[in-house]
N, C-alpha and C positions, 0 to 999 in steps of 0.2 A: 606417118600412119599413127593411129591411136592403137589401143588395147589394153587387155587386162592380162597381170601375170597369175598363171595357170599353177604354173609350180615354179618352186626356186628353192635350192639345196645353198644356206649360205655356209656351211662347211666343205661341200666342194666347189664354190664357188660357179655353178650353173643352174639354168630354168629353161624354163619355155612362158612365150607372151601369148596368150592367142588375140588375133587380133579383132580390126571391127567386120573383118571380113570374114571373118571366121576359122582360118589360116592359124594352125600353130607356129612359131618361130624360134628357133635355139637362143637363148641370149648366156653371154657368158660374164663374170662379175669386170671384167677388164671394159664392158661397152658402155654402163652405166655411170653418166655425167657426175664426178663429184666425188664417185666411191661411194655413192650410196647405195645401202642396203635394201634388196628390195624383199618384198613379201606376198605372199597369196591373196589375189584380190587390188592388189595398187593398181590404181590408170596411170599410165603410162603412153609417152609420147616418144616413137622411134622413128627409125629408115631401116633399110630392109637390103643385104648384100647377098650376095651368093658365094657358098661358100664350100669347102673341100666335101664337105656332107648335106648339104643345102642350103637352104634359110638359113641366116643370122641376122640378127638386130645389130644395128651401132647405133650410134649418139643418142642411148635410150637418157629419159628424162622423166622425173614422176613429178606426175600433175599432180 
């Protein structure tokens, strides 16, 4: 899936992606390829797991 990151705290290390669907998703700084940092407004390329609390992102990627 695509999307753009909605918010991202990189002091505690968590955000949300919404995506092209429209869908928010939790991502946490551990799912992000590389350890890179991400920020409000990157596009962003993920998959989509379910998780203890819903939605999460892995093997996110910024385009």
């Amino acid at each position: 899936m695509n999307g753009k990151v909605k918010m991202f705290d990189a002091a505690r290390g968590f955000g949300f992606i919404t995506g092209d669907d429209g869908k928010d998703v939790y991502v946490h700084k551990t799912a992000v390829a590389g350890g890179a940092a991400l920020a409000v407004g990157d596009l962003v390329e993920y998959e989509v797991e379910t998780g203890e609390r819903g939605l999460r992102a892995k093997n996110v990627k910024k385009l």
